[in-house]
N, C-alpha and C positions, 0 to 999 in steps of 0.2 A: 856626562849624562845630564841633561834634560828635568829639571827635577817637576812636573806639574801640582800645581794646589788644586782639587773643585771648587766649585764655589756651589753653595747651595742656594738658591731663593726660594725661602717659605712662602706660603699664602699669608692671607689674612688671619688675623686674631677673632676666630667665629663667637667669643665672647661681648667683641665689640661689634660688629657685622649684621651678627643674624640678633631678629628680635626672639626673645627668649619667654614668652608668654604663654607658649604648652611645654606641658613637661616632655612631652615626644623632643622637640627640638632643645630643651636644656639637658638633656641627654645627652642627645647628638654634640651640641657643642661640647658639653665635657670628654665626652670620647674623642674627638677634632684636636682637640687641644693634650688632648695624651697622647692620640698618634703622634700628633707633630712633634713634642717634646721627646718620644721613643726614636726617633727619627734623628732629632738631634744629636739627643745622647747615644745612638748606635755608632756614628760616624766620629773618630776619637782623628786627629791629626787635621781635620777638611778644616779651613777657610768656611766659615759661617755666614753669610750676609742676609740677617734676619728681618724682614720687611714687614712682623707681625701687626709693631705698635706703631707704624706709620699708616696705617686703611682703614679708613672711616667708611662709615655707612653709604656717604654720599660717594665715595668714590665703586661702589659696586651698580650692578645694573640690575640686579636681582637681588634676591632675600636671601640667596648661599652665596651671596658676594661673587661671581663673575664679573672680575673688574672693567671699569669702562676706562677710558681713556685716561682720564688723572689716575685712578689707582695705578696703569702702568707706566705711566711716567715720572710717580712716585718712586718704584721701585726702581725702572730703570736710573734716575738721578740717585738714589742712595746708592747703586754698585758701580755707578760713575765714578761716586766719589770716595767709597770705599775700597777701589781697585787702584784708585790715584790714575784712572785716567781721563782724555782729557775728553770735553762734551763739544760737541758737534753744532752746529747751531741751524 
């Protein structure tokens, strides 16, 4: 039998991301970053491949981080190379 791992890819890290200068959104990122980490720790056995602390500001398109083209290409090279396979050129 077949045995498959998931692999998870998180968002960004909305602590780094989103500007945090009303309390409305230092909220929101603190509740962002409990989901995500409920999420984590709900799933016990998965392959994790956590993309939080590689997304910078500059990699988003907006102020919730909708990533633009480097954020995704950040992520996709970190499960490149955390799946050991090989990148494509």
């Amino acid at each position: 039998m077949l045995r498959i791992e998931p692999v998870i890819v998180t968002g960004a890290d909305p602590t780094k991301v989103i500007s945090t200068e009303s309390s409305f959104w230092k909220r929101y990122c603190n509740q962002k970053s409990q989901l995500q980490q409920m999420l984590l720790d709900s799933l016990p056995g998965v392959v994790v491949i956590d993309s939080r602390d590689i997304i910078n500001k500059s990699d988003c398109g907006d102020f919730l981080c909708h990533m633009k083209a480097s954020g995704q290409k950040k992520v996709a090279d970190l499960v490149i190379l955390e799946m050991g396979l090989k990148k494509i050129k």
